[in-house]
C-alpha atoms as an extended CHARMM CRD file, in Angstrom:
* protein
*
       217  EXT
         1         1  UNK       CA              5.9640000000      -53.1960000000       29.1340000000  PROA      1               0.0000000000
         2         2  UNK       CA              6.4040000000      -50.9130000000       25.6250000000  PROA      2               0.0000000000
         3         3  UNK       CA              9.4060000000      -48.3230000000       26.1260000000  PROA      3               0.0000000000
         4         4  UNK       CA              6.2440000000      -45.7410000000       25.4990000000  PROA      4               0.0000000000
         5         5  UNK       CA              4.5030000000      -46.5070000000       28.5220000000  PROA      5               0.0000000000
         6         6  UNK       CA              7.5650000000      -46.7290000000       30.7950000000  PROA      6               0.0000000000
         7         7  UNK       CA              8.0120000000      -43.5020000000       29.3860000000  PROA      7               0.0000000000
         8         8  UNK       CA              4.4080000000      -41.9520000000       30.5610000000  PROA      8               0.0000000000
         9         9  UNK       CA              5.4400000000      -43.5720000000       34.3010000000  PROA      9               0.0000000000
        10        10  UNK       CA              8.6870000000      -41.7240000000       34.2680000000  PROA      10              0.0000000000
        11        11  UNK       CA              7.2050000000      -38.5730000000       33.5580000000  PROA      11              0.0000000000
        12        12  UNK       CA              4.0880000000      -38.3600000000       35.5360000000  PROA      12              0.0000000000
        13        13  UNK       CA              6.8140000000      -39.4570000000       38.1830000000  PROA      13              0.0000000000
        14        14  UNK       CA              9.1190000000      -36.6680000000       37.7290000000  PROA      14              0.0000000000
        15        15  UNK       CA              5.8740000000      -34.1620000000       37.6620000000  PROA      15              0.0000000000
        16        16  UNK       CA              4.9250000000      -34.8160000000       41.1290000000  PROA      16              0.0000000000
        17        17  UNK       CA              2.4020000000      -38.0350000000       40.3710000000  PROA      17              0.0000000000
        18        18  UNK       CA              3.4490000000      -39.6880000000       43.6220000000  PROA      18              0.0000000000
        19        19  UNK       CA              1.3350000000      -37.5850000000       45.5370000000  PROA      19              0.0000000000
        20        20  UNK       CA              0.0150000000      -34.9220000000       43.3100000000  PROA      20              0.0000000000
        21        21  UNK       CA             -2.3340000000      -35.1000000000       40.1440000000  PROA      21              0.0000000000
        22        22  UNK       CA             -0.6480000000      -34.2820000000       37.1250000000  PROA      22              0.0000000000
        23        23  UNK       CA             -2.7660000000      -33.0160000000       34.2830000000  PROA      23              0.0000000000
        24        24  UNK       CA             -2.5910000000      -34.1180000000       30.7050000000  PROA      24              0.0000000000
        25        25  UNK       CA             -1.5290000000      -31.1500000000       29.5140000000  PROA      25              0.0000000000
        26        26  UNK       CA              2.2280000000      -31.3600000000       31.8370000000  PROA      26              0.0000000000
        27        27  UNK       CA              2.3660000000      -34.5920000000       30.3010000000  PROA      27              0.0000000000
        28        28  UNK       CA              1.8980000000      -33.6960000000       26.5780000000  PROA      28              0.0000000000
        29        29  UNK       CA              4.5480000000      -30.6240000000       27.1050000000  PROA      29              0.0000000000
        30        30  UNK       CA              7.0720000000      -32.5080000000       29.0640000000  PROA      30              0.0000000000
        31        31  UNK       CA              6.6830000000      -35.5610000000       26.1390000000  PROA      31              0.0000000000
        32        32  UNK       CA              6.5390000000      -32.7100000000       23.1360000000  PROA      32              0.0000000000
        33        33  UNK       CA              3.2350000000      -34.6920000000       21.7800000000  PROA      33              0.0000000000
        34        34  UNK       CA             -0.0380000000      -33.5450000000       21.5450000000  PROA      34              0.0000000000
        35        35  UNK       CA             -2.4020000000      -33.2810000000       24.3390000000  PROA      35              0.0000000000
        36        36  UNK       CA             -5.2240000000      -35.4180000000       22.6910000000  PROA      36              0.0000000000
        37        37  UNK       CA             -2.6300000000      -38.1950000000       22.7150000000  PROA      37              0.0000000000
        38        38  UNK       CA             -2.1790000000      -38.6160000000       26.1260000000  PROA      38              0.0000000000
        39        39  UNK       CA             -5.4010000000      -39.9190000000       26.9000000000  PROA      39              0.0000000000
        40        40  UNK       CA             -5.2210000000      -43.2980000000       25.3480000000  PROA      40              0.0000000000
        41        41  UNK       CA             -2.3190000000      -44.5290000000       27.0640000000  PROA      41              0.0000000000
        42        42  UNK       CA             -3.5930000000      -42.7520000000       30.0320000000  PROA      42              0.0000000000
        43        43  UNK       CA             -6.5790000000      -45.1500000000       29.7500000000  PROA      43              0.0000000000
        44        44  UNK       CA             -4.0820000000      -48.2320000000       29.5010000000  PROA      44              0.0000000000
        45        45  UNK       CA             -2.2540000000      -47.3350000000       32.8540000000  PROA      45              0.0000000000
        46        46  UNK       CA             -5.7070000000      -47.0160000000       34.6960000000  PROA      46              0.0000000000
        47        47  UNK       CA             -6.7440000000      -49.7910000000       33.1830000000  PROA      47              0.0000000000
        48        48  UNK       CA             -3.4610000000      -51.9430000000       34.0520000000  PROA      48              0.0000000000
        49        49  UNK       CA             -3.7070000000      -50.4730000000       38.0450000000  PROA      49              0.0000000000
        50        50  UNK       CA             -0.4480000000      -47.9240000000       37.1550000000  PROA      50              0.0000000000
        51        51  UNK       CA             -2.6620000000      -44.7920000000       37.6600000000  PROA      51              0.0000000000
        52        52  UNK       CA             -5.3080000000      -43.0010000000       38.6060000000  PROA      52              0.0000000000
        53        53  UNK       CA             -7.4560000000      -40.8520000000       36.6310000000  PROA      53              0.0000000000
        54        54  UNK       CA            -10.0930000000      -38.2700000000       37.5940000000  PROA      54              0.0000000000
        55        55  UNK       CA            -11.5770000000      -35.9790000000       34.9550000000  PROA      55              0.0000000000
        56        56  UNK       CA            -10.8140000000      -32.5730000000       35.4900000000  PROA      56              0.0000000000
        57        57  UNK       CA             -8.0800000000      -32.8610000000       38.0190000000  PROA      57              0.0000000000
        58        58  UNK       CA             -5.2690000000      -35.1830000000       36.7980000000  PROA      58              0.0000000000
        59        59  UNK       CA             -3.6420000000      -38.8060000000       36.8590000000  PROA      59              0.0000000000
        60        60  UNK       CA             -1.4900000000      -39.8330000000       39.9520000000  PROA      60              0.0000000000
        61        61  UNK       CA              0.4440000000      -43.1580000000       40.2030000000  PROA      61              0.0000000000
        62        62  UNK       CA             -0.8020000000      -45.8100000000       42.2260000000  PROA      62              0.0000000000
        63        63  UNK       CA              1.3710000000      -47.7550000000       44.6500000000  PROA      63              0.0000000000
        64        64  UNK       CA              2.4510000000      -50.3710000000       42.0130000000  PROA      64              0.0000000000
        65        65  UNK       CA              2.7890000000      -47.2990000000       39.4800000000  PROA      65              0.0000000000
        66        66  UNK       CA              5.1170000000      -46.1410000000       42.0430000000  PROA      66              0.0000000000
        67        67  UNK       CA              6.9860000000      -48.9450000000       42.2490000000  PROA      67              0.0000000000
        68        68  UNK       CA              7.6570000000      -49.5800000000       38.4710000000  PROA      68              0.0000000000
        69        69  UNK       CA              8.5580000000      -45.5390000000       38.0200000000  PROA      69              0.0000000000
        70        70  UNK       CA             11.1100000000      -45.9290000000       41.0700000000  PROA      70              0.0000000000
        71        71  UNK       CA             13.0510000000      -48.6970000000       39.1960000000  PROA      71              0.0000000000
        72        72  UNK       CA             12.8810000000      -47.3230000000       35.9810000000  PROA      72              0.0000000000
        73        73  UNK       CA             13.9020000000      -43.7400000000       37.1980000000  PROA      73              0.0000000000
        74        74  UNK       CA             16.8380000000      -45.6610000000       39.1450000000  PROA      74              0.0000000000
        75        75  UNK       CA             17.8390000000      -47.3450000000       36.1000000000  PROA      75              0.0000000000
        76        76  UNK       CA             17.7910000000      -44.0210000000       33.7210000000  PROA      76              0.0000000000
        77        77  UNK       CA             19.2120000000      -41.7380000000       35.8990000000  PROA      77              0.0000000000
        78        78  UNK       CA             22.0620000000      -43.9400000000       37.1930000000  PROA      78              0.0000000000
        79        79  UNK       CA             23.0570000000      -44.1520000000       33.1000000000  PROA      79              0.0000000000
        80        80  UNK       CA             22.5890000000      -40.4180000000       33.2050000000  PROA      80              0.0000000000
        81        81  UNK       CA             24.7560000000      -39.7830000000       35.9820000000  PROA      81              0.0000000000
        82        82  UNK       CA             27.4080000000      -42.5190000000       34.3030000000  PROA      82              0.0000000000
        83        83  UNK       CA             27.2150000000      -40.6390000000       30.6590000000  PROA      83              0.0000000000
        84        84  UNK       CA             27.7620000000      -36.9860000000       32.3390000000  PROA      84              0.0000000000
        85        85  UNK       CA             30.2490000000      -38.0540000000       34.4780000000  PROA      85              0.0000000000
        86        86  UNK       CA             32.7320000000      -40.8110000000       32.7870000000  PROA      86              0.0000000000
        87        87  UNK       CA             31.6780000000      -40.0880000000       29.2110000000  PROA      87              0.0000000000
        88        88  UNK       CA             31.8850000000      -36.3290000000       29.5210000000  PROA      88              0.0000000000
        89        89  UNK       CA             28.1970000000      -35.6610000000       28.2990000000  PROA      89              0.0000000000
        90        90  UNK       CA             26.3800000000      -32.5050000000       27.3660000000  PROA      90              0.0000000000
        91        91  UNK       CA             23.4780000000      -32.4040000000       29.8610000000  PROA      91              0.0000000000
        92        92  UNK       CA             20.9220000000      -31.8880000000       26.7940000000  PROA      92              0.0000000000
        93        93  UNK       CA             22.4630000000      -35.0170000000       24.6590000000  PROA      93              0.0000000000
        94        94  UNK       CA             22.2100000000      -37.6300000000       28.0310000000  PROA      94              0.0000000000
        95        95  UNK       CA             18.6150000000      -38.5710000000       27.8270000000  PROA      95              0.0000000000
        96        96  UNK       CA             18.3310000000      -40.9300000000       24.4770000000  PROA      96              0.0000000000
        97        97  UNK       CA             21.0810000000      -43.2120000000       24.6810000000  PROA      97              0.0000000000
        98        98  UNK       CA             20.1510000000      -43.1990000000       28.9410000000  PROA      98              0.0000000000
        99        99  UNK       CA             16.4350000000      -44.5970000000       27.6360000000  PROA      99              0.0000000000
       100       100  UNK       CA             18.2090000000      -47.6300000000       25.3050000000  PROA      100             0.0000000000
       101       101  UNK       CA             20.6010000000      -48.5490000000       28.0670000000  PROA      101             0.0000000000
       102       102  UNK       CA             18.1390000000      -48.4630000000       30.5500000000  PROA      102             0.0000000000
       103       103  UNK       CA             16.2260000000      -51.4070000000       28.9260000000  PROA      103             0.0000000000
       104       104  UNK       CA             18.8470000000      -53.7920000000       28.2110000000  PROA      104             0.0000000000
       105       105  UNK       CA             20.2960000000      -53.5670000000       31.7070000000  PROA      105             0.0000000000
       106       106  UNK       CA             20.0050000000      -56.0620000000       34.5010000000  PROA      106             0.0000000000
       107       107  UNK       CA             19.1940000000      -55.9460000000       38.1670000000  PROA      107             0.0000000000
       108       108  UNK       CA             23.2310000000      -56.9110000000       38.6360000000  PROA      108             0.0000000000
       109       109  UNK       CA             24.4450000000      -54.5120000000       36.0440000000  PROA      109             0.0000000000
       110       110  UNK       CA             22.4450000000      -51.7040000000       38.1410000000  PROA      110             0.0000000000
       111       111  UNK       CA             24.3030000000      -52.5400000000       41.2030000000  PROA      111             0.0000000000
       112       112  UNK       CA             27.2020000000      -52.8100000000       40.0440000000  PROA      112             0.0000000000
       113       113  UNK       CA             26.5980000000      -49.5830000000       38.1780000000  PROA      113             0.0000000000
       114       114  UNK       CA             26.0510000000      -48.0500000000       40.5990000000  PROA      114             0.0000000000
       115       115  UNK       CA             28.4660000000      -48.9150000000       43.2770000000  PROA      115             0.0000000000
       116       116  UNK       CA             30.7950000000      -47.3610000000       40.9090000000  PROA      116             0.0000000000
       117       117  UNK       CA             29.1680000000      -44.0190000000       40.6870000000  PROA      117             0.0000000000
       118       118  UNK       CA             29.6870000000      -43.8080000000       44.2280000000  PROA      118             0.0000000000
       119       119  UNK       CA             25.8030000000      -44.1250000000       45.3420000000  PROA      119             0.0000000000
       120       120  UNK       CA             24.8210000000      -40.8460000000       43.9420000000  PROA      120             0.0000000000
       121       121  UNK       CA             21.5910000000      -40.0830000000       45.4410000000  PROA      121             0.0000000000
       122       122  UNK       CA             20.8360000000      -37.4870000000       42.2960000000  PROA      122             0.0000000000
       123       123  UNK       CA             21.0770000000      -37.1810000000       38.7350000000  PROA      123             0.0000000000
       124       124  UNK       CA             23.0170000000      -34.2710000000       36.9210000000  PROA      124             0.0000000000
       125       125  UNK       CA             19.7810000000      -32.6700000000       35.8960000000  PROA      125             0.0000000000
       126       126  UNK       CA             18.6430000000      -32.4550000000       39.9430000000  PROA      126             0.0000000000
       127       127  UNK       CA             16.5390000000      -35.8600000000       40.0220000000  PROA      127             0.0000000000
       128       128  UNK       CA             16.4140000000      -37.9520000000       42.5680000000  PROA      128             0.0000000000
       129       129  UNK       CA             17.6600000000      -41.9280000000       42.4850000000  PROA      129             0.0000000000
       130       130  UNK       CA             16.1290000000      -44.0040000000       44.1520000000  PROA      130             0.0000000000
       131       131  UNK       CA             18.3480000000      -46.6620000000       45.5640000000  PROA      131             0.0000000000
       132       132  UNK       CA             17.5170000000      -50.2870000000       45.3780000000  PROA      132             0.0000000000
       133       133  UNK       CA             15.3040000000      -50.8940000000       48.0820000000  PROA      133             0.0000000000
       134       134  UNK       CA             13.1280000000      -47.2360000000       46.4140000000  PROA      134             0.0000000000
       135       135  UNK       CA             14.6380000000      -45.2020000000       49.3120000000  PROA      135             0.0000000000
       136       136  UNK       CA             15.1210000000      -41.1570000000       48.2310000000  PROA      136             0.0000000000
       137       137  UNK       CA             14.8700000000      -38.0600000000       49.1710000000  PROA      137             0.0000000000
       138       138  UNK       CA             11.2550000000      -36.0770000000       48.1990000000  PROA      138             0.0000000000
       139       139  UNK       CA             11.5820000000      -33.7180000000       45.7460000000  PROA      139             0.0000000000
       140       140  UNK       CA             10.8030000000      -29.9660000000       44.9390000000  PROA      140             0.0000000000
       141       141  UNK       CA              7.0680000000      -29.6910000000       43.2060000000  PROA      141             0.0000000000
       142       142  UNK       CA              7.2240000000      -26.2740000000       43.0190000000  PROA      142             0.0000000000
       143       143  UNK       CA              7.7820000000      -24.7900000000       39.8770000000  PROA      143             0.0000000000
       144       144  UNK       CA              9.0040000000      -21.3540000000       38.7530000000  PROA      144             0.0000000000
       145       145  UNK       CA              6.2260000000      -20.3800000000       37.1030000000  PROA      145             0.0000000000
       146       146  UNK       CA              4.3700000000      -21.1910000000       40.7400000000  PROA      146             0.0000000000
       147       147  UNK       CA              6.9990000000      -18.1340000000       42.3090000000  PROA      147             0.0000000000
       148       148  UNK       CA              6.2370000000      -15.4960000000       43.3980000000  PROA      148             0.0000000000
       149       149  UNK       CA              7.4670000000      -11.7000000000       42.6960000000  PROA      149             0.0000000000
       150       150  UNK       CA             10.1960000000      -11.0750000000       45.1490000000  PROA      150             0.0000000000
       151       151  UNK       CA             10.7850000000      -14.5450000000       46.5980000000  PROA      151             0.0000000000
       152       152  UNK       CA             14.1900000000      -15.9740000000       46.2610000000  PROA      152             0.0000000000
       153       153  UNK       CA             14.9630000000      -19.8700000000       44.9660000000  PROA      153             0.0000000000
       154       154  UNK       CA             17.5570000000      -21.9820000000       44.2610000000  PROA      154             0.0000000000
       155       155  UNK       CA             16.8140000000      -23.9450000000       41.3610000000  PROA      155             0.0000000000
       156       156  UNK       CA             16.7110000000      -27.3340000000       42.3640000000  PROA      156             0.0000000000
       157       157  UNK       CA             16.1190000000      -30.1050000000       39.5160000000  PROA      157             0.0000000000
       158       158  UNK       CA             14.6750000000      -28.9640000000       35.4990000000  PROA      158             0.0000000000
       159       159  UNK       CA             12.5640000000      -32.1410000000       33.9010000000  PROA      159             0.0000000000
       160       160  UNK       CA             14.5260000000      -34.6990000000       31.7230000000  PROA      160             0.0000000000
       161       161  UNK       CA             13.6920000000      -32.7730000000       28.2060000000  PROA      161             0.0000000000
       162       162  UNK       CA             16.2720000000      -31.7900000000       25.5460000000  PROA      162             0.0000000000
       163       163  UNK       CA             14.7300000000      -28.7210000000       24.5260000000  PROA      163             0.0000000000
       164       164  UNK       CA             14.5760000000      -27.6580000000       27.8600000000  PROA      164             0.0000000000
       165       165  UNK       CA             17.8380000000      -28.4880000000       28.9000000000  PROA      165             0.0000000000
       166       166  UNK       CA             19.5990000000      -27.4940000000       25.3960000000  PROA      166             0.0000000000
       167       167  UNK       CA             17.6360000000      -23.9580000000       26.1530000000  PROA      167             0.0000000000
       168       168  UNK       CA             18.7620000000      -23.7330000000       30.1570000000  PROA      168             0.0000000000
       169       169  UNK       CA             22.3330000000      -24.4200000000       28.8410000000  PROA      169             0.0000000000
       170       170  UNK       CA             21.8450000000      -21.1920000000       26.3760000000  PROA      170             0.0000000000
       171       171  UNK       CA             21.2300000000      -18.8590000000       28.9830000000  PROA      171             0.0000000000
       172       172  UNK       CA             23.6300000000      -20.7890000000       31.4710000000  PROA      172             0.0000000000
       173       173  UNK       CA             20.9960000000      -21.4260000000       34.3720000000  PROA      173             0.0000000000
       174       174  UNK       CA             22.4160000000      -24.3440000000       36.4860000000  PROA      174             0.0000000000
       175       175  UNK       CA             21.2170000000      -26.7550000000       39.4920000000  PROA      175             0.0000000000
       176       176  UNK       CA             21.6660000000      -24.9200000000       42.6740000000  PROA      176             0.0000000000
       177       177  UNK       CA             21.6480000000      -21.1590000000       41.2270000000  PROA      177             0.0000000000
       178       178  UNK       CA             20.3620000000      -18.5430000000       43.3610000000  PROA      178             0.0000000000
       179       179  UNK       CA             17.6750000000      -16.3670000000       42.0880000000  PROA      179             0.0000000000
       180       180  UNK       CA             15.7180000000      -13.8580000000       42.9590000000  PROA      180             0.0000000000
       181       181  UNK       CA             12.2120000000      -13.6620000000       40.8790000000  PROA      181             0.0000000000
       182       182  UNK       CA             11.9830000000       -9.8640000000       39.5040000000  PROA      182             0.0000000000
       183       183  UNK       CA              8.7110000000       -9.9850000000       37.3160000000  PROA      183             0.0000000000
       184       184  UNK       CA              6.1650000000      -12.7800000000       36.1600000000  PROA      184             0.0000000000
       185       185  UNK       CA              5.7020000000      -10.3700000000       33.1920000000  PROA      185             0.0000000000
       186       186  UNK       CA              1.7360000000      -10.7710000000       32.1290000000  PROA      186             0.0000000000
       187       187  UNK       CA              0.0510000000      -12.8550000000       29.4240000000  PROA      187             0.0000000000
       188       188  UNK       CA              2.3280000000      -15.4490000000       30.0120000000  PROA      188             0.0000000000
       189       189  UNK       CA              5.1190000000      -13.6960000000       29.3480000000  PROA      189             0.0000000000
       190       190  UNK       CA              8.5940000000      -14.5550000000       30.2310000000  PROA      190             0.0000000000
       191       191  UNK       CA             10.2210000000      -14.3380000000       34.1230000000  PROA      191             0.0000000000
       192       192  UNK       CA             12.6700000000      -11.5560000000       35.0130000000  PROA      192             0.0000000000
       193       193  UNK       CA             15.2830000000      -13.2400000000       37.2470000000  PROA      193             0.0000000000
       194       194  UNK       CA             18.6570000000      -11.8860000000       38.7600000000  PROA      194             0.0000000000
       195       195  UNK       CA             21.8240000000      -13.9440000000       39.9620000000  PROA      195             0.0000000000
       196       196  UNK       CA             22.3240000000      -13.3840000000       43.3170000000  PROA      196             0.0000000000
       197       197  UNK       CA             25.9870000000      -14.2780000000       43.6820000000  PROA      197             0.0000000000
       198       198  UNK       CA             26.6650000000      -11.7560000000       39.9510000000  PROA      198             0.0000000000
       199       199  UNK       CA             23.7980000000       -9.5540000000       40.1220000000  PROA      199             0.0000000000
       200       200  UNK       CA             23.1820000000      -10.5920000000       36.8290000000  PROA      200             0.0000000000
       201       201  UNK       CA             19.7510000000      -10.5360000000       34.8500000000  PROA      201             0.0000000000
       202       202  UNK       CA             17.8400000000      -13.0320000000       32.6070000000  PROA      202             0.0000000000
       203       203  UNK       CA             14.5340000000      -13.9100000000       31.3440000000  PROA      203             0.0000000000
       204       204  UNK       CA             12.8260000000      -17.7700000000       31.5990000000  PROA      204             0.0000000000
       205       205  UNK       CA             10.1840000000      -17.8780000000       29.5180000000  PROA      205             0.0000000000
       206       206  UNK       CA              6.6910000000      -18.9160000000       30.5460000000  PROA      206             0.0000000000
       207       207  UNK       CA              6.2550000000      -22.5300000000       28.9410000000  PROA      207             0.0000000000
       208       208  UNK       CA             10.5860000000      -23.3660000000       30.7080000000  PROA      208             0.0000000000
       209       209  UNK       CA              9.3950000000      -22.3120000000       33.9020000000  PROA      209             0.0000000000
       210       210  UNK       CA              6.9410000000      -24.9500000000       34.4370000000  PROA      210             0.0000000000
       211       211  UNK       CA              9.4980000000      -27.2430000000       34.1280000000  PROA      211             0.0000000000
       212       212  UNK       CA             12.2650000000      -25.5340000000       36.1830000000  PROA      212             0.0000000000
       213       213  UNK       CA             11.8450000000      -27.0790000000       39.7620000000  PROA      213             0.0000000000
       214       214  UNK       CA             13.0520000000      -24.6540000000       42.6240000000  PROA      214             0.0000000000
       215       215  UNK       CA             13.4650000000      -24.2910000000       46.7560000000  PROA      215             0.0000000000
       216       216  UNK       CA             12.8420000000      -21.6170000000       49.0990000000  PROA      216             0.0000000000
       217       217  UNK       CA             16.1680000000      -20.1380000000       50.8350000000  PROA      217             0.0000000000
């Protein structure tokens, strides 16, 4: 399997494809590629038995999708966890060198890796791990865009993207902050948020906050 495609699996993953449809357009933004491009390889995981497809809705995994995307999460997110933690890191600067280790590692390395870690269960960005016989937690769908006016949140995992994360890191919003939403300002404009703990304000804007995965409290 091409490092592209187990890219598409880890990403319709992360976006809720497990029991959700995801549409092309999550994809595209969560990749940075254009829309139009996701089609063709969406084509190749329908056609391989990875995914499902139906126009107008979205593309879910199947139950062998599921299976690859566990182990490949599992494998990027224990490096992940191993760069941030041992190697000291940036958050934003984790992901590329995660994606070459994960594909020269094997099944032994992973348990060994990860034995050392400790068993983390997630990943410093907030994503689950699945351990090695795909046991985890279920995670957050809902988004902060999804939020509404009023409701408070405590962010809970942001999608593996280093503009996203490089931007989060700018305006110092962190797994496991409590917010409370102020304003969805119109025409897509940003989010008003405030700190609960500092009373603090700051703005998300509207394209980050799909991305920003958040819980109820």
């Amino acid at each position: 399997m091409t490092p592209k495609k187990e890219d598409y699996l880890k990403i319709i993953f992360e976006l809720g494809g497990r029991k959700q449809q995801v549409s092309n357009k999550q994809i595209a933004m969560s990749l940075n590629i254009a829309a139009g491009s996701v089609t063709e390889m969406v084509n190749k995981l329908v056609k391989e038995g990875l995914a499902t497809h139906t126009p107008y809705a979205g593309i879910s995994l199947t139950e062998e999708g599921v299976k690859v995307a566990e182990k490949l999460v599992r494998r990027h997110r224990l490096w992940e966890t191993f760069l941030v933690e041992k190697l000291n890191y940036k958050l934003q600067d984790v992901h590329s060198d995660a994606e070459v280790l994960e594909h020269v590692t094997s099944d032994n390395l992973m348990d060994h890796l990860e034995k050392f870690l400790g068993y983390p269960d997630h990943c410093p960005h907030g994503g689950v791990i699945p351990d090695k016989l795909g046991h985890y937690e279920e995670e957050s769908h809902l988004t902060l865009a999804d939020t509404k006016d009023g409701s408070e949140i405590v962010v809970d995992r942001f999608i593996d993207n280093h503009e996203l994360l490089a931007y989060l890191a700018d305006i110092d919003i962190k797994i496991g902050d409590q917010l409370e939403v102020l304003e969805h300002a119109p025409f897509e404009g940003p989010i008003k948020l405030r700190f609960k703990e500092s009373g603090e304000e700051t703005s998300i804007g509207h394209k980050a906050a799909h991305y920003i995965f958040v819980k109820a409290f």
